[in-house]
MARKOL-63445 format. One record per residue: x, y, z negated of N, C-alpha, C in turn; residue in three letters. Coordinates in steps of 0.001 Angstrom, whole numbers, plus 524288, in hexadecimal, padded with zeros to 5 digits. Last residue first. Layout:
N
XYZXYZXYZAla ...
# end
This chain:
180
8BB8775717758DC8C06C752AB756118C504757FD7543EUnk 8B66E75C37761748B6AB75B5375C308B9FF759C375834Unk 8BCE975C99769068BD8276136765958BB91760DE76090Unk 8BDAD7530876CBD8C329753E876BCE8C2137594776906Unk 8B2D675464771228B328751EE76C5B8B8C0750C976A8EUnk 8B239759AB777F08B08275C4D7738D8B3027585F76EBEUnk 8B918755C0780718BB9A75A3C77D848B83875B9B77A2BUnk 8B27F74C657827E8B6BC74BAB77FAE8BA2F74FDD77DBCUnk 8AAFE75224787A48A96674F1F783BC8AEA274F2477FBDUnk 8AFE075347793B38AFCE7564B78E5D8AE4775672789E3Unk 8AC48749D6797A98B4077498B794DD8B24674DF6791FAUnk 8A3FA74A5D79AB58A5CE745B7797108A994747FB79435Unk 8A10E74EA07A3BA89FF17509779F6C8A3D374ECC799E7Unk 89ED2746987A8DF8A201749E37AB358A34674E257A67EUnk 894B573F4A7A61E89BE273DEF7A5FD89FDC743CE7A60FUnk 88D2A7487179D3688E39746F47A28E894EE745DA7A368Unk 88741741227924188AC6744B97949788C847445E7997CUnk 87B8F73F0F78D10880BD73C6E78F56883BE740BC79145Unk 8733573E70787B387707743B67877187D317411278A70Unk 8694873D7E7920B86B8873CF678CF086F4E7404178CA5Unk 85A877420E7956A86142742B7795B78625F7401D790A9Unk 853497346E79BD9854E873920796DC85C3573A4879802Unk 85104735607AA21854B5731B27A55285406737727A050Unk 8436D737687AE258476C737377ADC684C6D7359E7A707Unk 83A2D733827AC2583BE272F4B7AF7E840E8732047AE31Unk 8341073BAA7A79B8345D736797A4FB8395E733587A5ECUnk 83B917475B7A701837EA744AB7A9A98375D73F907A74CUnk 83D41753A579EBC83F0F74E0E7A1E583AD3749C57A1A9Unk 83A6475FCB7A46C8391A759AA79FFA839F57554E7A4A9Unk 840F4769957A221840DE765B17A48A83DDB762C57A294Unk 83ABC7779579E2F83E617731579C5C83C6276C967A1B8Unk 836E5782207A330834D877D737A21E8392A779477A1A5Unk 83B2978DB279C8483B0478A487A19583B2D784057A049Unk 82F16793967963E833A179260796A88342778EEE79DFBUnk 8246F795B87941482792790347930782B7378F0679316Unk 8204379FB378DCA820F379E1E793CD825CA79A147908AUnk 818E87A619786DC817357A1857885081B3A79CE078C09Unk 81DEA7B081789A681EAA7AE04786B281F007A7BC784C5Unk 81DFC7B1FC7971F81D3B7B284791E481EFC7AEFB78D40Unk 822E67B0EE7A32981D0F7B0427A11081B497B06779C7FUnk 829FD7BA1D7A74282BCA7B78C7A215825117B7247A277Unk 835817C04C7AE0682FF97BC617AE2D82F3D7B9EB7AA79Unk 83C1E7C9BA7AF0E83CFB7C5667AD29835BF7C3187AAB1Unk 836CE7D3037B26C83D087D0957B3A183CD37CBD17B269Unk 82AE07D61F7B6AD82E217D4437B2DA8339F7D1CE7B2E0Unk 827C37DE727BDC8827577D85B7BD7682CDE7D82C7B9AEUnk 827C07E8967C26E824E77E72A7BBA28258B7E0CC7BBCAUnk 82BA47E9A57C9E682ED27ECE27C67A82B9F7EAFB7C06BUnk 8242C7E6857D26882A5A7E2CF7CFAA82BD47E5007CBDDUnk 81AA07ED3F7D128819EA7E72D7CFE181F8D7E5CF7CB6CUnk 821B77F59B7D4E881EF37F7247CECE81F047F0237CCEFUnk 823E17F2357DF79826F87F42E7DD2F825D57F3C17D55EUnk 817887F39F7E17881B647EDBA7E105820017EEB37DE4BUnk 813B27FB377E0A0813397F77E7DD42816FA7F2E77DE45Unk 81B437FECF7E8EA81C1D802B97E46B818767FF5F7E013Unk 818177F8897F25181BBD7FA567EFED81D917FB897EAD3Unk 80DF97FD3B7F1D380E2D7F8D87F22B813FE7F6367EF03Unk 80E3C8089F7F49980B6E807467EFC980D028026A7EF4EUnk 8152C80F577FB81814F6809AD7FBF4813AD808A47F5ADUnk 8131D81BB87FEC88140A818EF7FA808119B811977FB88Unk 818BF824A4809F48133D82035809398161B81D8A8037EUnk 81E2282B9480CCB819DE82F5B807F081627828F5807D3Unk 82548829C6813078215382B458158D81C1A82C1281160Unk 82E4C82BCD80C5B82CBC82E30810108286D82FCD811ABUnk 82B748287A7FF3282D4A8264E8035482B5282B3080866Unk 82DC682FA07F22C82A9E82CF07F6CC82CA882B1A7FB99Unk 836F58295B7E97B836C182C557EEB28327B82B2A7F1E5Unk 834AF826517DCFF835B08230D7E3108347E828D57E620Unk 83753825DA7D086835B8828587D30583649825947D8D0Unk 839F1829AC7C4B7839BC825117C6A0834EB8257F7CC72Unk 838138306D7BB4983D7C831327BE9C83CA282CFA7C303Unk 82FCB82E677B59182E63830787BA1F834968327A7BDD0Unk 8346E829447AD438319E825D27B24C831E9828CD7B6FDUnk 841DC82E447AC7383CC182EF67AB3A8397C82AD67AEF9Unk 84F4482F337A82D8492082C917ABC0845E682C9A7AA5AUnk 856D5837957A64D85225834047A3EA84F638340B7A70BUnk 8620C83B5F7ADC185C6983C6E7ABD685A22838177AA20Unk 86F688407A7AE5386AF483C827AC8C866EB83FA17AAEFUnk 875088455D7BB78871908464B7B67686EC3841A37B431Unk 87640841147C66E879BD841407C265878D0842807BBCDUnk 86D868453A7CCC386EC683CE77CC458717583CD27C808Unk 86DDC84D8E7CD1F8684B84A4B7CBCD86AE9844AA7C9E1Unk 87443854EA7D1758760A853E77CCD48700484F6E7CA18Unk 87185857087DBAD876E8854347D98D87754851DD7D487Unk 8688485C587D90686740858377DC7286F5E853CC7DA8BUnk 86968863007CCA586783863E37D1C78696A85DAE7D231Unk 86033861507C2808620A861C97C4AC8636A860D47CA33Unk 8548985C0A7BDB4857A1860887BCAF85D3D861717BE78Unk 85034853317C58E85434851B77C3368552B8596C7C253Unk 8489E852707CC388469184FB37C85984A5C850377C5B1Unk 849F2856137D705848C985AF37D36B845B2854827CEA7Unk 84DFA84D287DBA6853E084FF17D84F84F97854EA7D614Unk 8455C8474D7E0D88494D843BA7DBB784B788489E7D88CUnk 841D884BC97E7BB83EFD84E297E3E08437684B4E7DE4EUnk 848B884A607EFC78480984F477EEE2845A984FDD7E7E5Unk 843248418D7F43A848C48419E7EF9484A25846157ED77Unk 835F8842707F1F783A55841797F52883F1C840E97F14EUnk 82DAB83F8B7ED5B82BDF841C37F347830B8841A77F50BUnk 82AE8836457E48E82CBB839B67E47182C4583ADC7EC85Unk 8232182C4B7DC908268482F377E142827278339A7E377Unk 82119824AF7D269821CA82AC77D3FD824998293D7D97FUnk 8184781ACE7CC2081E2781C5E7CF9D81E70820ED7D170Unk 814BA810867C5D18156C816397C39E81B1C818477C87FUnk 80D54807B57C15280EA380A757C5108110680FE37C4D8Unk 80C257FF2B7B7F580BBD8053B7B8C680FFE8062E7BBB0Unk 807827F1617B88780CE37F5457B9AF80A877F9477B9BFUnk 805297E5497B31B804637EB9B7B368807437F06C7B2F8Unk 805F17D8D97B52A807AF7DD907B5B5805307E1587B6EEUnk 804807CC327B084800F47CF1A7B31C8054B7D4127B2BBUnk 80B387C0FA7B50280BCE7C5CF7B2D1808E87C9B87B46FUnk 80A1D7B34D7B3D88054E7B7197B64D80A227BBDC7B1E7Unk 8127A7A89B7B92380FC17ACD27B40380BD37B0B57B565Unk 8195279D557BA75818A47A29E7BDCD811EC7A4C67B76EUnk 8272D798F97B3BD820BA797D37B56B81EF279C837B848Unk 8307B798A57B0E582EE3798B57B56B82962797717B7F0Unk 8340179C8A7A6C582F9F796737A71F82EB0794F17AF63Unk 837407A5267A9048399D7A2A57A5D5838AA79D2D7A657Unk 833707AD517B036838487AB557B0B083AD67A71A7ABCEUnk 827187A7DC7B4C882B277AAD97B0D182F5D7A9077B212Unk 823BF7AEDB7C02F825837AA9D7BF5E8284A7AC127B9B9Unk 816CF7B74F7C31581D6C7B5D97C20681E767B1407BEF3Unk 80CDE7BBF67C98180E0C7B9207C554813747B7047C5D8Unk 8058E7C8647C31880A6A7C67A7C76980B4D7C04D7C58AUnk 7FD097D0DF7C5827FCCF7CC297C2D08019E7C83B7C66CUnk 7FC4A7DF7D7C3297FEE47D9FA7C65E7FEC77D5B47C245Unk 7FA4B7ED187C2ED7F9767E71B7C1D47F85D7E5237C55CUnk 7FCD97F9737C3007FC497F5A47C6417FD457F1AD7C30DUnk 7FB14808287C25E7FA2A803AA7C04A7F9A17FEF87C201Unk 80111813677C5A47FC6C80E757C72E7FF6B80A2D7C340Unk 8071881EB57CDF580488819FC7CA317FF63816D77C8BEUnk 8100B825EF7D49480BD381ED27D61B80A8781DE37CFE4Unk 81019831AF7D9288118682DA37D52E80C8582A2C7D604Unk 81889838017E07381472835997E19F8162B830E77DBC1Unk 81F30846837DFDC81DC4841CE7E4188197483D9D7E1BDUnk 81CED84F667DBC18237084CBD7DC688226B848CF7DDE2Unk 812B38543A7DE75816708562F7E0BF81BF3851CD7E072Unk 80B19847CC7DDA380C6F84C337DB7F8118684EFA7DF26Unk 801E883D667DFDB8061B840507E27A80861844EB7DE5CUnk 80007831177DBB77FDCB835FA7DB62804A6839B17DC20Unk 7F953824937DBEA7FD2F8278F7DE4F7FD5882DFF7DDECUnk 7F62D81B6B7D4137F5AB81FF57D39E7FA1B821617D6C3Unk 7F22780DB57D3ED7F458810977D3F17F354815527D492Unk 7EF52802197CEEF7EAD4807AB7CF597F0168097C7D098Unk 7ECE17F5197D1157EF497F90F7CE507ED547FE0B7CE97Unk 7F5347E9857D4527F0647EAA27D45E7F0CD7EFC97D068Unk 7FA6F7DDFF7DB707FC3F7E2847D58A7F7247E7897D7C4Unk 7F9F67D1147DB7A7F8767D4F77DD097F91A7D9047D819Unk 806DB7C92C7DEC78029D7CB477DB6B7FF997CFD87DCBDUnk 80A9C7BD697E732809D37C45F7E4E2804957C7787E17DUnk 812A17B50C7E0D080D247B5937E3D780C8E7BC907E260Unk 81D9E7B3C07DF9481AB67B0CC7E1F1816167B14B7E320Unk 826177C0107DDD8820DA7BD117DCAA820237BA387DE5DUnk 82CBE7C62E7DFF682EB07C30D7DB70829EA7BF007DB98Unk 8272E7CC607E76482B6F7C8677EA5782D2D7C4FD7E5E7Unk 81AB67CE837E94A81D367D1397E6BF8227E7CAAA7E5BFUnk 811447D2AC7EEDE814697CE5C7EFBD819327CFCC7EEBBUnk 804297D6607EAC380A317D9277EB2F80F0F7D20D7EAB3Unk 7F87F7DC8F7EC797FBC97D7107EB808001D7D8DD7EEACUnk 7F2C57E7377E7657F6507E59E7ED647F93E7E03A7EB13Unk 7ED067F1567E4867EBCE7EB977E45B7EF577E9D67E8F2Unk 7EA8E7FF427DFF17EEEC7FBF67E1777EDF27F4CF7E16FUnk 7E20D808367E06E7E2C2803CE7DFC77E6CA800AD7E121Unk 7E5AE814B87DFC17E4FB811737E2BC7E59880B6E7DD74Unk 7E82F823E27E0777E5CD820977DCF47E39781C837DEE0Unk 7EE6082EE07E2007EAD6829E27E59F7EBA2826507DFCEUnk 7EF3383C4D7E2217EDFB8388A7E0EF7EBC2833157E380Unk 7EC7C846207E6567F1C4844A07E72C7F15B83F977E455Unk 7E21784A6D7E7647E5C3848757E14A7EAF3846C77E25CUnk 7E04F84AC27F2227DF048502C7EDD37E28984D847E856Unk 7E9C7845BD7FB877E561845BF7F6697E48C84B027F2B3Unk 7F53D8478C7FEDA7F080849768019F7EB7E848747FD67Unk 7F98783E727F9037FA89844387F8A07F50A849607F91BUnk 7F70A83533800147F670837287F9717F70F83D4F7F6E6Unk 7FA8F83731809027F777836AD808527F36B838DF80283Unk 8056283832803948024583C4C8068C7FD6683C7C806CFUnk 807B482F5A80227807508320F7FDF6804B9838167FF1EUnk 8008382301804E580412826D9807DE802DB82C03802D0Unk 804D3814FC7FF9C8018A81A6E7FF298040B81EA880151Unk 801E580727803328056680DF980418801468121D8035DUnk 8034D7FB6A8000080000800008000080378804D280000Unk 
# end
């Protein structure tokens, strides 16, 4: 889904306000989830802020038990863009040389994307982007979760004993020259 910002512009509120529903084939995944949501596009002079609210019912493999899991997710949408590069250096009290070299505290709203040329916003994109950035690093189905499933030995096969493998043998004989 693409939004033209002009388009948007052109409105008495400078405002758009949309339903977001798009099944998203999302590449860590085996089946794609649909992410579903309200978003808010609204223009101002320093360029274009996205927010919205989006839920997903994803389902992931734990990384521990290797079983697969239901993770429901609720992401806040939240993105600024800006009209050009121009606008990056009046964010910094000083002049254009001296921007990169000064420390500043980040703020959210330091966090920012360049509109694109042709002023169109790839909504599609910009949740998907949101989707990966909330999936959890490390997969974990809870508390409950079993672990990795231990072997069970079969009827038919031989019980282990503690025999030792030949090859093995001779070092036997340096523990027991240490005991002594």
């Amino acid at each position: 889904m693409k939004l033209n910002i002009v388009e948007i512009a052109s409105t008495k509120q400078k405002r758009l306000t949309f339903d977001f529903c798009e099944d998203m084939d999302i590449a860590e995944l085996e089946d794609p989830g649909t992410v579903s949501g309200s978003i808010t596009v609204s223009i101002n002079d320093g360029g274009v802020k996205m927010l919205g609210t989006l839920a997903c019912v994803l389902e992931l493999n734990c990384d521990v038990c290797l079983q697969p899991y239901i993770l429901p997710l609720e992401i806040d949408l939240q993105e600024q863009f800006v009209y050009s590069r121009a606008y990056t250096s009046s964010l910094y009290d000083c002049d254009e040389s001296d921007a990169y070299t000064k420390e500043k505290e980040l703020n959210p709203e330091d966090f920012y994307e360049v509109l694109p040329d042709d002023k169109n916003l790839d909504v599609s994109d910009i949740v998907y982007q949101a989707v990966i950035v909330s999936l959890p690093a490390f997969a974990h189905c809870g508390e409950a979760c079993r672990g990795i499933p231990l072997k069970v030995q079969a009827a038919d096969e031989p019980e282990l004993d503690d025999k030792i493998d030949p090859r093995w043998e001779s070092l036997k004989s340096l523990f027991q020259n240490k005991e002594n």
